[in-house]
LOLOPA-223896 format. One line per field, with one value per atom (N, C-alpha, C): atom name; y, x, z; chain. Coordinates in steps of 0.2 Angstrom, whole numbers. Each point is the difference from the previous one (the first is absolute). Example, Ala and Ser with C-alpha at 12.3 -4.5 7.8 and 13.67 -1.06 7.14 Angstrom:
BEGIN
a = N;CA;C;N;CA;C
north = -28;6;6;5;6;5
east = 66;-4;4;-2;4;-4
up = 39;0;0;-4;1;3
c = A;A;A;A;A;A
***
This chain:
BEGIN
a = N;CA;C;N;CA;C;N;CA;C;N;CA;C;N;CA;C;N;CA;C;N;CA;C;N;CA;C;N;CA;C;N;CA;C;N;CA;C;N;CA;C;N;CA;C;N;CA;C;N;CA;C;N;CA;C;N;CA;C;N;CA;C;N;CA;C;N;CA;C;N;CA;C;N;CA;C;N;CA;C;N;CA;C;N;CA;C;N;CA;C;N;CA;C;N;CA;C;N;CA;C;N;CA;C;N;CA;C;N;CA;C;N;CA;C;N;CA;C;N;CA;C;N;CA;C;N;CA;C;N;CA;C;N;CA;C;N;CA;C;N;CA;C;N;CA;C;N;CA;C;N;CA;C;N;CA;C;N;CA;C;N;CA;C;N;CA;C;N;CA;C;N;CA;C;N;CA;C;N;CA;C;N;CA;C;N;CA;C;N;CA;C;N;CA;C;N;CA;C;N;CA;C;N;CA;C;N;CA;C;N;CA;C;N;CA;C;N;CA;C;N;CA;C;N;CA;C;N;CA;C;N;CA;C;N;CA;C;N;CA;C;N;CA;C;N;CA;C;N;CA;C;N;CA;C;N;CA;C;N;CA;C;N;CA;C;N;CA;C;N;CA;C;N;CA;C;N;CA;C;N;CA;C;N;CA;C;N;CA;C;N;CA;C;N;CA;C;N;CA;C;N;CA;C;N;CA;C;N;CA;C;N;CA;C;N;CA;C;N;CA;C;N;CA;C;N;CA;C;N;CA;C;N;CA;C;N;CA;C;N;CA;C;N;CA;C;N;CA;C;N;CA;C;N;CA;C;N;CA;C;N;CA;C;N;CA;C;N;CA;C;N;CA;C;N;CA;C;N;CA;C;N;CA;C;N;CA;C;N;CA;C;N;CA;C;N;CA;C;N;CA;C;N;CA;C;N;CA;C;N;CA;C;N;CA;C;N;CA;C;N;CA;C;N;CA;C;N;CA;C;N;CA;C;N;CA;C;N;CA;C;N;CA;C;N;CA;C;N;CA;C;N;CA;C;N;CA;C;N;CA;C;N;CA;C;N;CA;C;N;CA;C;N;CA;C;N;CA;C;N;CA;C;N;CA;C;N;CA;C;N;CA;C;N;CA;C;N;CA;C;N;CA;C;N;CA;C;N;CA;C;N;CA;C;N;CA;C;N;CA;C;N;CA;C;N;CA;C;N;CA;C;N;CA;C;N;CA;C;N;CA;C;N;CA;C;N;CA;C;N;CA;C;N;CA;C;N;CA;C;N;CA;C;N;CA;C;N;CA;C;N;CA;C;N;CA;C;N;CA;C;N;CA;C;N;CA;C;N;CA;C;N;CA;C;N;CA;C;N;CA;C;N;CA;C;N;CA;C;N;CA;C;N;CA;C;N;CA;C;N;CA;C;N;CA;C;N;CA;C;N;CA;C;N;CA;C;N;CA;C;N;CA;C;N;CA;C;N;CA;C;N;CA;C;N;CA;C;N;CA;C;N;CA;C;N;CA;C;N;CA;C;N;CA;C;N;CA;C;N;CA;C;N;CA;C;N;CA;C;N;CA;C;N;CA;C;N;CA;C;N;CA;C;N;CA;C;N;CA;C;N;CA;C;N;CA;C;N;CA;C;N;CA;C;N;CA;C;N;CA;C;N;CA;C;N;CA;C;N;CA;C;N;CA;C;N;CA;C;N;CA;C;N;CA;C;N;CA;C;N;CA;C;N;CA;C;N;CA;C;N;CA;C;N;CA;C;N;CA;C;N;CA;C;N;CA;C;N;CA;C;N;CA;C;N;CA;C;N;CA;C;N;CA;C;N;CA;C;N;CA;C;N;CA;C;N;CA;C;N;CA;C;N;CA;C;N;CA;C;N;CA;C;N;CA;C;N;CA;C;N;CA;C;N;CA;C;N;CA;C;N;CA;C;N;CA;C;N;CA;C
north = -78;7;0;1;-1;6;3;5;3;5;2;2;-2;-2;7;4;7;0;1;0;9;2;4;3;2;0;6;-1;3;-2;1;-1;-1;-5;0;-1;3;1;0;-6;3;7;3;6;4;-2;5;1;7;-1;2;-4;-1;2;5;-2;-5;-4;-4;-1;-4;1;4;5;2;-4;-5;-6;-6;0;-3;3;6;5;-1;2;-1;-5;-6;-8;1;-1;1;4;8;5;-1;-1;-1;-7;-4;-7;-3;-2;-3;4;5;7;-1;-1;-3;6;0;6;1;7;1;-6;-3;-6;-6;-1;-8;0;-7;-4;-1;3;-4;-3;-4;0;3;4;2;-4;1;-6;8;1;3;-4;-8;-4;1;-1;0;-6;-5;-6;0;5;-2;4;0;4;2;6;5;-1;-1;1;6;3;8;1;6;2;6;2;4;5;7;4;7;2;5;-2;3;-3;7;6;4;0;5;-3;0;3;-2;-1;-4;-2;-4;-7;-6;-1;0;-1;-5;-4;-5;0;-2;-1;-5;-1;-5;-4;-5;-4;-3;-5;-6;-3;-1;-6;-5;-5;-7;-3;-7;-4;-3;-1;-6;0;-5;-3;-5;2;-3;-2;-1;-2;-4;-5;-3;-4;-7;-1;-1;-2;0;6;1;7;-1;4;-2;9;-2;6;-4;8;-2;6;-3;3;1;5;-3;7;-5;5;5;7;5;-1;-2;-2;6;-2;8;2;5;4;-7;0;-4;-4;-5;-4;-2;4;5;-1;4;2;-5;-6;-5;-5;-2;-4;3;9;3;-4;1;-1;-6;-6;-6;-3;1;-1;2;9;-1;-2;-1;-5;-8;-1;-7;2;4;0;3;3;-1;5;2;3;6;-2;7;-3;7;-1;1;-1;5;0;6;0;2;-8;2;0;3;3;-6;-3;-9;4;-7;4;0;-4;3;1;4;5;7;-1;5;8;0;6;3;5;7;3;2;5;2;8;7;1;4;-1;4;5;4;-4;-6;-3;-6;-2;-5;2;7;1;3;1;-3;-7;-1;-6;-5;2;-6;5;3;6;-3;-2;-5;-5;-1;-11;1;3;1;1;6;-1;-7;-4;-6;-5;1;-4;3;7;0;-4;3;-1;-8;-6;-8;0;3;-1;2;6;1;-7;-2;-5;-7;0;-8;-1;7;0;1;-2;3;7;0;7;1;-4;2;2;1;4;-3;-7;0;4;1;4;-2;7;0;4;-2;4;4;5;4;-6;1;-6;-1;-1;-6;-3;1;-6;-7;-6;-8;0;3;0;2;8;3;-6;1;-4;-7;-3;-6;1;4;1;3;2;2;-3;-8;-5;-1;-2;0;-8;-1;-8;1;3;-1;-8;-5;-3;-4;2;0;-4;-6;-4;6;-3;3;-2;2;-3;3;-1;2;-2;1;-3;0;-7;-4;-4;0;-7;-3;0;-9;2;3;-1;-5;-2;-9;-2;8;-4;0;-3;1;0;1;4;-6;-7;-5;-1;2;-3;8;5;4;0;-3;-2;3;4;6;6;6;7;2;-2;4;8;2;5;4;-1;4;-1;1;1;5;2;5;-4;3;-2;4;-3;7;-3;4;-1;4;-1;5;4;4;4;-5;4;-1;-7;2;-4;-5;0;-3;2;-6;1;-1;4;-1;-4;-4;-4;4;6;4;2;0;0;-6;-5;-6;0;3;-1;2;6;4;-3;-4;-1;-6;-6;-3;1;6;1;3;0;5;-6;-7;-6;0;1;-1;-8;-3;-8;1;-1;1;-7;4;-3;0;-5;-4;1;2;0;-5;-3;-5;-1;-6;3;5;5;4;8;3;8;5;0;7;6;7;6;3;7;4;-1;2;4;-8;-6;-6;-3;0;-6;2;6;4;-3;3;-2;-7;-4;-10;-1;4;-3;3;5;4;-5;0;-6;-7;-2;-9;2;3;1;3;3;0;-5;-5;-5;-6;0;-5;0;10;0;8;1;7;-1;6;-1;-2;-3;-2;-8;-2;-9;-3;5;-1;2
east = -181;2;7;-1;10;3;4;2;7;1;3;5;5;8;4;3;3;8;2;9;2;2;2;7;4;8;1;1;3;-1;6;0;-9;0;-6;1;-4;1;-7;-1;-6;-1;-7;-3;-1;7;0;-9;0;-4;5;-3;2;-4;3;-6;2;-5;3;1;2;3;-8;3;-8;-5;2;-2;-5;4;-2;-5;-1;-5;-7;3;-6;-6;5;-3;-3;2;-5;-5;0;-4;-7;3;-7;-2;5;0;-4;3;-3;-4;-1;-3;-1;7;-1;1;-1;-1;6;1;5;-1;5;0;1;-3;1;9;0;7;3;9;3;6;2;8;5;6;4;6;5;7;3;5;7;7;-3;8;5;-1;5;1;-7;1;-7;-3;-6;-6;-6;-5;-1;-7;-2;-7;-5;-6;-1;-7;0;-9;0;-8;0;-3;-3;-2;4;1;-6;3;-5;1;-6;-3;1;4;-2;2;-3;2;5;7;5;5;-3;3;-3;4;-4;6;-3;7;-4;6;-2;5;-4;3;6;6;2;-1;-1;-2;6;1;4;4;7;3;0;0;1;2;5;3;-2;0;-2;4;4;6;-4;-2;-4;5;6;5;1;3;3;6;2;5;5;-1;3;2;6;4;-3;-2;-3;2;3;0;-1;-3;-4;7;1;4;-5;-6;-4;3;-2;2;-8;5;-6;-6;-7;-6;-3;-3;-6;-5;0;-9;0;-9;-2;4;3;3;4;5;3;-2;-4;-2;-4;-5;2;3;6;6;1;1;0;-1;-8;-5;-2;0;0;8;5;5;2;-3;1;-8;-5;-2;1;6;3;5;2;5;9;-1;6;3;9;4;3;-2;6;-5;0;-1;3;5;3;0;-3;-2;5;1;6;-1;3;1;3;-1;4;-2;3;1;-6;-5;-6;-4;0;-3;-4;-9;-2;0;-2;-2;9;0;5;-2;5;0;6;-1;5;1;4;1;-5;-4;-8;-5;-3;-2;1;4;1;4;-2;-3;-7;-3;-7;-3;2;-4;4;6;2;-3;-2;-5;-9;1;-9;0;9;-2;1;1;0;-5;-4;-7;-4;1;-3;1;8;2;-4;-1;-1;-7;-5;-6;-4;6;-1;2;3;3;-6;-4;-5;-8;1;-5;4;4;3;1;1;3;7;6;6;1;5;3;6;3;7;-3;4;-1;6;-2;7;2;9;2;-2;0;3;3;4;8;-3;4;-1;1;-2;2;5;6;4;4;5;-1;2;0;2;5;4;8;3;-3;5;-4;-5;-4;4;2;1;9;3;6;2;-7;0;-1;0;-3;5;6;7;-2;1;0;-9;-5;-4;-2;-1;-1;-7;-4;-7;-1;-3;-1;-1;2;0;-6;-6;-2;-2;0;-3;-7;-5;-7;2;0;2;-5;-3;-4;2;8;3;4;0;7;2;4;4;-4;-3;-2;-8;-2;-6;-2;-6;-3;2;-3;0;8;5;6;3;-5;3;-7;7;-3;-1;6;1;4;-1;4;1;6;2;2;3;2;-6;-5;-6;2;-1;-1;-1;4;-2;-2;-5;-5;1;1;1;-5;-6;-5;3;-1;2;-6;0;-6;-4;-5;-5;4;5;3;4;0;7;5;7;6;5;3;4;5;6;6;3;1;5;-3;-6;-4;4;-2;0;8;4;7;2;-1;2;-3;-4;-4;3;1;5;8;2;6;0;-7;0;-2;0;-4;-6;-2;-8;-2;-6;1;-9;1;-8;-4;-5;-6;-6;-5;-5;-5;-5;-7;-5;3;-6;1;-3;-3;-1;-2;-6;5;1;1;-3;1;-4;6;-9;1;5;2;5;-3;-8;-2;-4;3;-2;5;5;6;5;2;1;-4;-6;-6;-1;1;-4;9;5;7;0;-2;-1;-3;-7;-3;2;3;2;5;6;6;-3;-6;-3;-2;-4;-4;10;4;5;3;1;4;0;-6;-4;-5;-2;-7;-9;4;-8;1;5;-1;-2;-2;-4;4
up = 34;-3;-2;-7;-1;0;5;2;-7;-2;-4;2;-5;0;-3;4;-5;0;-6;1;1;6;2;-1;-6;0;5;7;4;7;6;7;1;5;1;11;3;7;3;6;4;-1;0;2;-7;-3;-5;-7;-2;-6;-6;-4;-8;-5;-4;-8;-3;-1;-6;-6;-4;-7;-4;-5;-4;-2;-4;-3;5;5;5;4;1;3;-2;-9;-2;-3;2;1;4;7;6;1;-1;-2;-6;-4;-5;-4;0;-2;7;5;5;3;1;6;5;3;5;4;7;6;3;5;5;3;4;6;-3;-7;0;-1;2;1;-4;-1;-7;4;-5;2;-6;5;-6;3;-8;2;-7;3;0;-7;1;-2;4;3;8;3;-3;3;5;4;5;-4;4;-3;7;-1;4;0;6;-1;0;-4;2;-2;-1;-1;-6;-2;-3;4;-1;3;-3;-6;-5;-7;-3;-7;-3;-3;-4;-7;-1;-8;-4;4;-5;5;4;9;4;-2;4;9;4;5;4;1;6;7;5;9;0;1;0;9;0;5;7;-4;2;-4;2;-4;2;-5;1;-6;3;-2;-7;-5;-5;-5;-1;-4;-4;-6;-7;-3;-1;-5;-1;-4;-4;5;2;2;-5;-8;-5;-2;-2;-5;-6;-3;-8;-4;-5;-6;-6;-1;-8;-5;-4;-4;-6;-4;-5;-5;-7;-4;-2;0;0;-5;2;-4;-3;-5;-2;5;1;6;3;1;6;2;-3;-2;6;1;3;7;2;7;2;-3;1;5;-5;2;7;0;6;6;-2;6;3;-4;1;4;0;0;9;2;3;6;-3;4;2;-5;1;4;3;4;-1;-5;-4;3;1;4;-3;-7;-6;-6;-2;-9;-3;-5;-2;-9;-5;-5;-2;-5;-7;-6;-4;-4;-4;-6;-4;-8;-5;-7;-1;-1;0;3;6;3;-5;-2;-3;1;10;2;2;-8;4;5;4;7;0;-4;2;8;2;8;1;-2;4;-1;-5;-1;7;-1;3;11;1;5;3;-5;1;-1;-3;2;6;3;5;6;-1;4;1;-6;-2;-1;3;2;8;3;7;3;-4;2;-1;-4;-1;6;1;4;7;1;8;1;-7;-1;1;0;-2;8;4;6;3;1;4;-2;-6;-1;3;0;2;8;5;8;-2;-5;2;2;6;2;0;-6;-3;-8;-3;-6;-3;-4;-5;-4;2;-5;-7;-5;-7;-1;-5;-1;-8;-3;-6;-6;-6;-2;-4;1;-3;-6;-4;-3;1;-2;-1;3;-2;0;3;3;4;9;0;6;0;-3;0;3;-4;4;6;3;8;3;-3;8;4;-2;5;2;8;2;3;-2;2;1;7;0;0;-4;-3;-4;-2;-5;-7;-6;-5;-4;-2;-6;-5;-8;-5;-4;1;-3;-8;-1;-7;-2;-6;-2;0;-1;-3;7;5;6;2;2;2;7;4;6;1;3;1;10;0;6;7;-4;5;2;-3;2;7;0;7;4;5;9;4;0;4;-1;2;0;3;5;4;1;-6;0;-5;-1;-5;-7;-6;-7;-3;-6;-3;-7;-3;-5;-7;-6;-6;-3;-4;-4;-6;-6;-6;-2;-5;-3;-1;-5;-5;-5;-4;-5;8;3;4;-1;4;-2;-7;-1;-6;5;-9;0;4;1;3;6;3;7;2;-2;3;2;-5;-1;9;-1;6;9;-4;9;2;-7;2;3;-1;-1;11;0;7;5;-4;6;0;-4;1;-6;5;-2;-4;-5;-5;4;1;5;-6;1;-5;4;0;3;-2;-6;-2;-7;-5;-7;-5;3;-1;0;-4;-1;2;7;4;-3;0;-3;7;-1;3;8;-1;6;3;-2;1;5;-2;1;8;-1;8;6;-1;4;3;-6;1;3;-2;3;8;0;8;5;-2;3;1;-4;1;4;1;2;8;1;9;3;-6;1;2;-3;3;4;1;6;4;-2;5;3;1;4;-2;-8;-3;1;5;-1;5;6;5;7
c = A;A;A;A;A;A;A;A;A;A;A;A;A;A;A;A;A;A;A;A;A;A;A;A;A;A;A;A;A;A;A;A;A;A;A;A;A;A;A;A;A;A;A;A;A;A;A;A;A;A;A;A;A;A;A;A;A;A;A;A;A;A;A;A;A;A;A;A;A;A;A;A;A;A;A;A;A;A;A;A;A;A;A;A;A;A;A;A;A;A;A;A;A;A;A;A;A;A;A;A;A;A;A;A;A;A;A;A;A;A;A;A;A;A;A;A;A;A;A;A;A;A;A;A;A;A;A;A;A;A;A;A;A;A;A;A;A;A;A;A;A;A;A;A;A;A;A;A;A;A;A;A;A;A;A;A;A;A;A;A;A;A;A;A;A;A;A;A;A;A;A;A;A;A;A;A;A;A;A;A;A;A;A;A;A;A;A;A;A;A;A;A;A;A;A;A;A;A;A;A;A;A;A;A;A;A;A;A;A;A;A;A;A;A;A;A;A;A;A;A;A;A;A;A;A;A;A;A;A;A;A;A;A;A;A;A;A;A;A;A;A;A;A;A;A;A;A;A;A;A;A;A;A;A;A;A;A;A;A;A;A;A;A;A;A;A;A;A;A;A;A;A;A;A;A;A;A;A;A;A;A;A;A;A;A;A;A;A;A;A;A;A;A;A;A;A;A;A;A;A;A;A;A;A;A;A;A;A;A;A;A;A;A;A;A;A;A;A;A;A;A;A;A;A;A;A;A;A;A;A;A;A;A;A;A;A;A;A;A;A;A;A;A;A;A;A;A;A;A;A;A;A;A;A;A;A;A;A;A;A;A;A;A;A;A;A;A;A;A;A;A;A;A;A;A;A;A;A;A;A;A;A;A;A;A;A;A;A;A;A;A;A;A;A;A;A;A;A;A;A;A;A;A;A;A;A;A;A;A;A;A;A;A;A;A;A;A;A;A;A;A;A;A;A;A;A;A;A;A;A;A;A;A;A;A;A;A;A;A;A;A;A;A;A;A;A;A;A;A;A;A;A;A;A;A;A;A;A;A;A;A;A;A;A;A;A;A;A;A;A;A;A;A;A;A;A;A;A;A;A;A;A;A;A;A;A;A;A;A;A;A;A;A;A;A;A;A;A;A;A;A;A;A;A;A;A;A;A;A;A;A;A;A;A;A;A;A;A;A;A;A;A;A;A;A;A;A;A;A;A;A;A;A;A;A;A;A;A;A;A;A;A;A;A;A;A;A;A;A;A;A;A;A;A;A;A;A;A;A;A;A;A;A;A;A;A;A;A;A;A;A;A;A;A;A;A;A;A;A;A;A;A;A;A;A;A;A;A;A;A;A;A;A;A;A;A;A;A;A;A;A;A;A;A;A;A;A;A;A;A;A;A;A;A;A;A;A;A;A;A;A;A;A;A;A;A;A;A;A;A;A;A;A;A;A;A;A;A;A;A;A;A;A;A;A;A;A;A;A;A;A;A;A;A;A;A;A;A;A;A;A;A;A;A;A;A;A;A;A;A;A;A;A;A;A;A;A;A;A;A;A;A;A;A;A;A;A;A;A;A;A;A;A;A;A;A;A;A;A;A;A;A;A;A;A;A;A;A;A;A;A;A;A;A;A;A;A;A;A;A;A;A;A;A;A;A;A;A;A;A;A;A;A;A;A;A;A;A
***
C-alpha cells in the first residue's frame, strides 16, 4: 500500500492535528476515498517528515493526527542550480517538476532577449505562487522534504551580476559550447546551469554570461528543446558526480 505524501506549510509537532492544504483534502476525500485512520506522511520542508493518520474527512475540512517524527535526508550531495530562461505554460512547470525530482538546489527563472512570456509584477507573483505549488507537488511524488528554492523571476543581467565569487562551476547550455560533458570529473563546489528560452540565447546573452565566467557546455550533436536540455544536463551532472552515479 503506498502510503500518501502531504506538504504541509507549517510547524509540524508530535500530537498535533492539522487541516491540510484544500487541494490536498480533497485528493484524499473524493479521488482516493480514503477513510479516518488510514496512514500519511506529512513533511513541512524542514528537512524530516511526520508519520500521521487521517484524522477527519468533512467537506470542506480534511484534518490529519500528527504521529511521529523521523529522520530522512533524500538530498542531493551535489549543489546544482538551474538558471532557465522563463518557458511558455506547461512548458514551464515541467522543467519545474522534473528538475526538482533530479535533485536540483535553486531554480532561478530568467528573463534573456528572447524570452516570450511577459510578466508585470502581479502576474508574475502568481505564478511564482503556481511554480511553488509545482515544486511542493513533485517533492510529495519524488520523497524529498526540502523544497527547492525559486526565486521571482529575474533578468540575465542583473542575475548574472549577482554572483560575486560564487565558487560554483559556471556553465552555459550551448550547441556549439567549447566544453563538453566527458571533460567534468568532478564538482566540488556544485554547478550552476543556464538553459535559454524557446529561441535560446542571444549574441548579447551569451555576451554577458561569458563576461560572468560561465564556460559553454555541449550536451551532444543534437539541439535539445528548452524544457529538454536543463533536464538531460541535471541528470548527467548527478550521474558524474551526485547521487545518480551510485
Amino acid at each position: 500500500m503506498r502510503i500518501p505524501r502531504i506538504y504541509v506549510p507549517q510547524p509540524l509537532s508530535d500530537g498535533d492535528i492539522v487541516h491540510l492544504p484544500e487541494q490536498a483534502g480533497e485528493h484524499l476525500a473524493r479521488v482516493l476515498r480514503l477513510e479516518a485512520g488510514h496512514p500519511l506522511v506529512l513533511f513541512n520542508g524542514d528537512g524530516g517528515e511526520f508519520t500521521a493518520r487521517l484524522a477527519s474527512l468533512a467537506k470542506r475540512s480534511v484534518t490529519a493526527q500528527v504521529l511521529e517524527a523521523r529522520a530522512a535526508d533524500r538530498e542531493s550531495p551535489l549543489q546544482l542550480t538551474l538558471a532557465q530562461g522563463v518557458a511558455r505554460g506547461e512548458k514551464m512547470d515541467w522543467i519545474l517538476q522534473k528538475a526538482t525530482e533530479l535533485g536540483v538546489s535553486r531554480i532561478i527563472p530568467v528573463v534573456t532577449e528572447r524570452t516570450e512570456v511577459r510578466l508585470d509584477e502581479e502576474r508574475a507573483e502568481r505564478r511564482l505562487s503556481h511554480w511553488h505549488q509545482v515544486i511542493a507537488s513533485a517533492c510529495e511524488q519524488c520523497g524529498r522534504n526540502r523544497l527547492p528554492q525559486v526565486t521571482p523571476p529575474i533578468k540575465l543581467a542583473a542575475w548574472a551580476g549577482q554572483l560575486g565569487a560564487d565558487p560554483a562551476a559556471r556553465y552555459a547550455l550551448l550547441p556549439e559550447g567549447d566544453q563538453s560533458l566527458a571533460s567534468i570529473t568532478s564538482l566540488p563546489h556544485g554547478a550552476i546551469l543556464t538553459v535559454g528560452p524557446e529561441g535560446g540565447f542571444s549574441d548579447q546573452d551569451e555576451a554577458i554570461l561569458r563576461n560572468a565566467g560561465f564556460k559553454g557546455l555541449r550536451l551532444g550533436p543534437r539541439i535539445l528543446r528548452t524544457e529538454t536540455a536543463g533536464i538531460a544536463a541535471l541528470a548527467a551532472l548527478q550521474a558524474i558526480a551526485g547521487d545518480l552515479g551510485g
